[in-house]
Backbone as CSV, one residue per row, in Angstrom:
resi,resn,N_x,N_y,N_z,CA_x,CA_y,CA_z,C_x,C_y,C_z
1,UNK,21.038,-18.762,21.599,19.715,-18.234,21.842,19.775,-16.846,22.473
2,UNK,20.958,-16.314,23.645,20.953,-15.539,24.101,21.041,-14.363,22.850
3,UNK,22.077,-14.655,22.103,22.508,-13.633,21.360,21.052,-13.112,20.132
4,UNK,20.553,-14.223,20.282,19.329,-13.367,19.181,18.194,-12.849,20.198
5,UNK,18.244,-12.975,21.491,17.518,-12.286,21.992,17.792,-10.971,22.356
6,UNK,19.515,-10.901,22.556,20.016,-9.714,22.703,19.662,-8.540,20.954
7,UNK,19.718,-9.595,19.775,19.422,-8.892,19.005,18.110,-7.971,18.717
8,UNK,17.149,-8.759,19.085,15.634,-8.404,19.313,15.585,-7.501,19.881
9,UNK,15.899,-7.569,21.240,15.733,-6.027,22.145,16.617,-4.869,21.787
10,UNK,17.919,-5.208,21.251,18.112,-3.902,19.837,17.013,-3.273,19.222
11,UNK,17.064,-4.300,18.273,15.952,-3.924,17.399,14.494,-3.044,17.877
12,UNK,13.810,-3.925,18.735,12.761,-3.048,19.267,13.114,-1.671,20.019
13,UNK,14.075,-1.639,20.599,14.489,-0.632,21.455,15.266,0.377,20.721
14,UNK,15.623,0.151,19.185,15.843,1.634,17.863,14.880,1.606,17.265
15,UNK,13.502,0.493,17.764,12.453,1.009,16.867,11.592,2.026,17.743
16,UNK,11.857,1.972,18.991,11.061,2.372,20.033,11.835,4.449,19.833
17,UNK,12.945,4.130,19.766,13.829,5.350,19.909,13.823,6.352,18.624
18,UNK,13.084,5.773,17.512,12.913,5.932,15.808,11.574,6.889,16.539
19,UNK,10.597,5.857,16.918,9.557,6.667,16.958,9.641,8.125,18.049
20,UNK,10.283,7.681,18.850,10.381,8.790,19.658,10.911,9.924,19.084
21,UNK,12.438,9.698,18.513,12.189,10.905,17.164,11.716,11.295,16.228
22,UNK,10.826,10.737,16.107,9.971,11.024,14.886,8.976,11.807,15.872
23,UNK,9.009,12.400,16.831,7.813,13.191,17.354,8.082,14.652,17.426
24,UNK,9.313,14.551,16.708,10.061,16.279,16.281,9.539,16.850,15.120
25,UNK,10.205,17.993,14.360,10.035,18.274,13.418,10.686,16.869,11.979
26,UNK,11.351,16.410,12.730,12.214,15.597,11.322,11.408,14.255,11.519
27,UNK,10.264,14.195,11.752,9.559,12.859,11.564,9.576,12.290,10.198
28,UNK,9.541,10.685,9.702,10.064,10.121,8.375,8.606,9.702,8.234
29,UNK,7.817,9.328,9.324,6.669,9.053,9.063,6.698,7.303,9.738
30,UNK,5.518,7.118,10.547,5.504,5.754,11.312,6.468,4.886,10.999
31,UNK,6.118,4.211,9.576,7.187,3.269,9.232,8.486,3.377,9.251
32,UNK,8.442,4.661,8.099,10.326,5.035,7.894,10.501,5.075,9.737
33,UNK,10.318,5.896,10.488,10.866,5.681,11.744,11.335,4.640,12.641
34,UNK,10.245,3.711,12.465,10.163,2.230,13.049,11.241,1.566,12.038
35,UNK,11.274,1.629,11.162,12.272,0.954,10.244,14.270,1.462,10.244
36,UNK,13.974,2.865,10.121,15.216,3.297,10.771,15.574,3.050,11.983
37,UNK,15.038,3.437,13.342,15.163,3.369,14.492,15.502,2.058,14.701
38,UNK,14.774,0.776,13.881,15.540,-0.669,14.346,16.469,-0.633,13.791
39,UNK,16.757,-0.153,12.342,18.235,-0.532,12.147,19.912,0.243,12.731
40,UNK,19.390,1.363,13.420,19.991,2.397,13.918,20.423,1.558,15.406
41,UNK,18.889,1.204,15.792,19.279,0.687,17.474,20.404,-0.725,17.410
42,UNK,20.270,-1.748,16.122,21.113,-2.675,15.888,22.371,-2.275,15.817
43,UNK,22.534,-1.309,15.123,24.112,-0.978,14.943,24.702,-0.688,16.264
44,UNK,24.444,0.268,16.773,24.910,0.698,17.957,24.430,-0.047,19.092
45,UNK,23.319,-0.445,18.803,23.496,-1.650,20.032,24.723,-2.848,20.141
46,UNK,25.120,-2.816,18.700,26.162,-3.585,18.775,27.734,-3.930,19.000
47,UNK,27.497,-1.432,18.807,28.554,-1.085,19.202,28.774,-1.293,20.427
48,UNK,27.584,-0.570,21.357,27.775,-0.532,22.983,28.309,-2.052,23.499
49,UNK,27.418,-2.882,23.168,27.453,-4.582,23.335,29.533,-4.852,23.350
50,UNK,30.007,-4.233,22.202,31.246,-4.800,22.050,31.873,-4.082,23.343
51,UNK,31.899,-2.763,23.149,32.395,-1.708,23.873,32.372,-2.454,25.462
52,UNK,31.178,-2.715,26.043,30.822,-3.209,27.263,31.521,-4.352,27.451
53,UNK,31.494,-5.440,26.558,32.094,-7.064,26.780,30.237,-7.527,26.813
54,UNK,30.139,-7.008,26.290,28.727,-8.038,26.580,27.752,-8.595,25.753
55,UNK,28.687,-8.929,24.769,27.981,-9.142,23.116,28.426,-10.788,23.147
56,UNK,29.318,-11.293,23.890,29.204,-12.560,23.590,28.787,-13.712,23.973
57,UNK,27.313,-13.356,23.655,26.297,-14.299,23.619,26.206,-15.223,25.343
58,UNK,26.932,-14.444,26.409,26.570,-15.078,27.873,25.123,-14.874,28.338
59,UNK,24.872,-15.189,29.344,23.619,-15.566,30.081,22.918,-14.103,30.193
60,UNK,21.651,-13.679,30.172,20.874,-12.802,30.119,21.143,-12.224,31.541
61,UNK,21.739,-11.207,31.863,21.739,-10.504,33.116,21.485,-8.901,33.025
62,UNK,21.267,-8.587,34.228,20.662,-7.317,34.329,21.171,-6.190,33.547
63,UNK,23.006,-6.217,33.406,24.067,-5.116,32.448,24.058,-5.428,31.067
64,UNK,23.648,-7.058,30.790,23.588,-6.848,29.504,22.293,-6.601,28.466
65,UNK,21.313,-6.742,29.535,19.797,-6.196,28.442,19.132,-4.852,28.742
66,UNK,20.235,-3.856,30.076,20.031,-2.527,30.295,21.415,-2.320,29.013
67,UNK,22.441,-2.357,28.536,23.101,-2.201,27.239,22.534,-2.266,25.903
68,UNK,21.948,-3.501,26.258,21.346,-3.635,24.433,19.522,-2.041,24.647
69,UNK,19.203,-2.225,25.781,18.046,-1.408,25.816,18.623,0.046,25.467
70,UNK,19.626,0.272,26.368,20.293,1.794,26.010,20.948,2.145,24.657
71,UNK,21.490,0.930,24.282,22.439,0.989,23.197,21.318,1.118,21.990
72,UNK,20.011,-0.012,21.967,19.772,0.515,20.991,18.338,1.323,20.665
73,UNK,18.328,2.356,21.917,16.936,3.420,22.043,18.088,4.486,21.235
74,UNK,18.936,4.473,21.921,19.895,5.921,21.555,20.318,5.906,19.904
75,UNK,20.778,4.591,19.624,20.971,4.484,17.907,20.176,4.885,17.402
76,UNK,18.556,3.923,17.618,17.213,4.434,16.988,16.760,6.004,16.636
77,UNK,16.859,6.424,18.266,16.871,8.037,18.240,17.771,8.436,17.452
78,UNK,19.082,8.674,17.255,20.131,9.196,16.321,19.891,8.958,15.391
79,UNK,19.484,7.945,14.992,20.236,7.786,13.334,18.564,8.481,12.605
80,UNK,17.373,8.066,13.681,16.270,8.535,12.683,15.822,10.042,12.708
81,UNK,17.107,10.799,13.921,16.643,12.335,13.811,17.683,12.333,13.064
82,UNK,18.600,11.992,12.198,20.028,12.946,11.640,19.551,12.679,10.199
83,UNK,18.424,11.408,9.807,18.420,11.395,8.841,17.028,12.277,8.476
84,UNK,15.899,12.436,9.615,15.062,13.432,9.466,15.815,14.516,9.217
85,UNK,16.458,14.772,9.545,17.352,16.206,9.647,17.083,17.164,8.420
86,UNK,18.085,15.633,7.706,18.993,15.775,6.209,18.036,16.128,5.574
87,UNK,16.961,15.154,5.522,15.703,14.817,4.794,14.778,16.737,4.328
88,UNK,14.828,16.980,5.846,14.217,18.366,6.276,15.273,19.585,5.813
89,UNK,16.617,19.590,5.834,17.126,20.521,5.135,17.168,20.614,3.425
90,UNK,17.371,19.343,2.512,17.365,18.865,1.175,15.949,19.658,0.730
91,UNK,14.990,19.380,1.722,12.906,19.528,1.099,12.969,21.217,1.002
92,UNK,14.129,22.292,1.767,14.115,23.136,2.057,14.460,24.001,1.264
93,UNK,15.398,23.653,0.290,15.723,24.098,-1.134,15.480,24.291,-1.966
């Protein structure tokens, strides 16, 4: 149970980090953002999670849902400004 809750707050927390980049120039637009940003915050939330020791599925404590929160705002943010980026240099041509 722990571990899909740890997944959830990934998820919301690269969807949360999607939208936040999307308030740049490389916005994908509500959805695409929210949709990237969760799958962005999963990945790397899952990186940080391993990286930390704190992916396997133990008891909900304070280091491991400030990890999955950090791990996956920062994915969200990354992956949905690099692909705004791309998106914004390609339209430019």
């Amino acid at each position: 149970m722990e571990m899909l809750i740890n997944l959830l707050v990934q998820i919301i927390s690269g969807a949360v980090g999607g939208n936040i980049a999307g308030m740049t120039k490389q916005s994908l637009g509500t959805g695409l953002n929210t949709l990237i940003g969760g799958v962005g915050g999963l990945v790397l939330g899952q990186v940080v999670a391993a990286l930390t020791g704190t992916s396997g599925g133990e008891a909900l404590d304070v280091a491991a849902v400030g990890s999955n929160i950090v791990g996956g705002g920062v994915g969200g943010l990354v992956l949905t400004w690099v692909i705004g980026f791309i998106k914004q240099k390609m339209a430019a041509k």
